[in-house]
N, C-alpha and C positions, 0 to 999 in steps of 0.2 A: 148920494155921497158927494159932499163938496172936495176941492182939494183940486188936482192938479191933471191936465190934460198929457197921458204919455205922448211921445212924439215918435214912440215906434209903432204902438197898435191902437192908439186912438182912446183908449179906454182911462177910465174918469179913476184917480186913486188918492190916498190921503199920504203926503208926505211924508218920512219922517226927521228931512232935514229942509232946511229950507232953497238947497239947491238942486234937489234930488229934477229929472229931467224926465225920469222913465219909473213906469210900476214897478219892475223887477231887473234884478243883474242879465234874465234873458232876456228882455228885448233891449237891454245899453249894447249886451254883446250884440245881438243881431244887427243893430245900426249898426258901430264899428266895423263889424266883418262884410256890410256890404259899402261904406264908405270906402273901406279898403280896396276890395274888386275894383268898382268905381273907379279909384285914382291908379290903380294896375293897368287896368284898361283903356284912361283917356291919357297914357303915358305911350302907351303902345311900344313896338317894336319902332326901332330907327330904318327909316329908310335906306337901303345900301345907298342910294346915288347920293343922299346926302351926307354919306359916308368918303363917299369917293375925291365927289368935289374938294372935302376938305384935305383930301393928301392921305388918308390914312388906309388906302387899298392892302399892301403889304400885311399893315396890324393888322387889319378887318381879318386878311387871311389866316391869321396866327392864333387870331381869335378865335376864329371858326373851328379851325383843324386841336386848337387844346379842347375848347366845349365838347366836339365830339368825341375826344379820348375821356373826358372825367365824365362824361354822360353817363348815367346809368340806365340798364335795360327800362323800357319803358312801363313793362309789368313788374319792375320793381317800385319805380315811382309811383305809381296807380295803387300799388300795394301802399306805400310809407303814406300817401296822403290821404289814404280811405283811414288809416291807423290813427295816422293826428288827427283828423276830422271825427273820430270815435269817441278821440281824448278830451275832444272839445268840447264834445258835446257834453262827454259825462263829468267833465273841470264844470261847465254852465249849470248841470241838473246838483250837482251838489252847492253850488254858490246858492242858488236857489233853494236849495234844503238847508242850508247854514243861514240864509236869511230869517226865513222863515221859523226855525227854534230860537234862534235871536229874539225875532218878536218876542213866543212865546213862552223861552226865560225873561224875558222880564214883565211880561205878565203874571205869571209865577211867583216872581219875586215881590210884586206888587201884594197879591194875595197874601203871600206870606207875612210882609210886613202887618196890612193889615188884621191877619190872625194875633198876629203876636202884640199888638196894642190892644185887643180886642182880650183877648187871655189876662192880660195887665189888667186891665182895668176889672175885669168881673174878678180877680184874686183880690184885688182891693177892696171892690164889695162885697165881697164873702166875707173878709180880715172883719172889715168895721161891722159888718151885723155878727158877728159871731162875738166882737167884743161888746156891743150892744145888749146881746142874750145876755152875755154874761152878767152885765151892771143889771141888768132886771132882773136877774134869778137872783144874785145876793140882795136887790132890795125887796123883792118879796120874798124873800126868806126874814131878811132884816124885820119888815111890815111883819108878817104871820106870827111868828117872834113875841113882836111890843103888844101886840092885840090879844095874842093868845087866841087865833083862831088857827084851826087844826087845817095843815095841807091834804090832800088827796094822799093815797097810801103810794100810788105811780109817782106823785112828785116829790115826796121823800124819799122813795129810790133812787128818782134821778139825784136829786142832791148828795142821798150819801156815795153814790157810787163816782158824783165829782169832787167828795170828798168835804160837803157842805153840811158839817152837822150842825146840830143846834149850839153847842159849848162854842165851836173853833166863830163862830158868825153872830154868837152874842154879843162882842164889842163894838161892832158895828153899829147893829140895830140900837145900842142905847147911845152911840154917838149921834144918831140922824134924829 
């Protein structure tokens, strides 16, 4: 498979824009959520003394003592981000499943398109051999007619029953 190198799993896929970076919406999200961590982590906590130095002991206190009144139980927080972390995954597993029928309506629609020029065109040749048969059966009737040679008894049923008798197709045969 030619096409483009992911840069989250390594693995070899064919574009379908020309800026696309990743096979699928899960490994874009996987980079992002660990680029995230990543810049979470190399932010770190502030160090108090370099808190201090700057004069802001007091706030720092003020700080501390609201954080632990809005805190919530810590088995609650462990609960809410097992929850989002749930939502996340199954938000990724359907982007993924919406990718993926994307493809394959418009594969779909491909098919379809080509069914339906494909139908066209053979109603077309059906049309013209059918009008075909028909200029041949009035000229051999017209022919059998001028000659006085006798049709099969099968093919002057077929003609009377399309309504081709000998009176209504004699002006023909003496026009030709």
């Amino acid at each position: 498979m030619s096409g483009k190198k992911c840069r989250e799993c390594g693995e070899r896929f064919e574009p379908s824009r020309s800026s696309q970076r990743f096979c699928s919406t899960r490994c874009a999200n996987r980079q992002r959520d660990r680029r995230r961590r990543q810049a979470a982590a190399a932010m770190g906590p502030v160090p108090a003394a370099a808190v201090r130095r700057r004069g802001f002991d007091s706030k720092l206190g003020q700080m501390e003592t609201h954080r632990k009144a809005s805190v919530r139980p810590a088995a609650d927080l462990a609960s809410s981000r097992q929850r989002q972390e749930s939502l996340r995954n199954q938000l990724r597993s359907q982007a993924v499943d919406i990718d993926r029928l994307e493809a394959e309506n418009t594969e779909h629609r491909e098919v379809i398109r080509n069914l339906r020029s494909d139908v066209a065109r053979l109603q077309s040749i059906q049309q013209t051999d059918a009008h075909d048969l028909v200029h041949l059966g009035g000229k051999l009737l017209a022919l059998t007619q001028a000659t006085g040679v006798e049709l099969h008894d099968s093919t002057k049923a077929l003609f009377r029953r399309r309504g081709w008798t000998a009176t209504k197709r004699n002006p023909e045969s003496q026009s030709q």
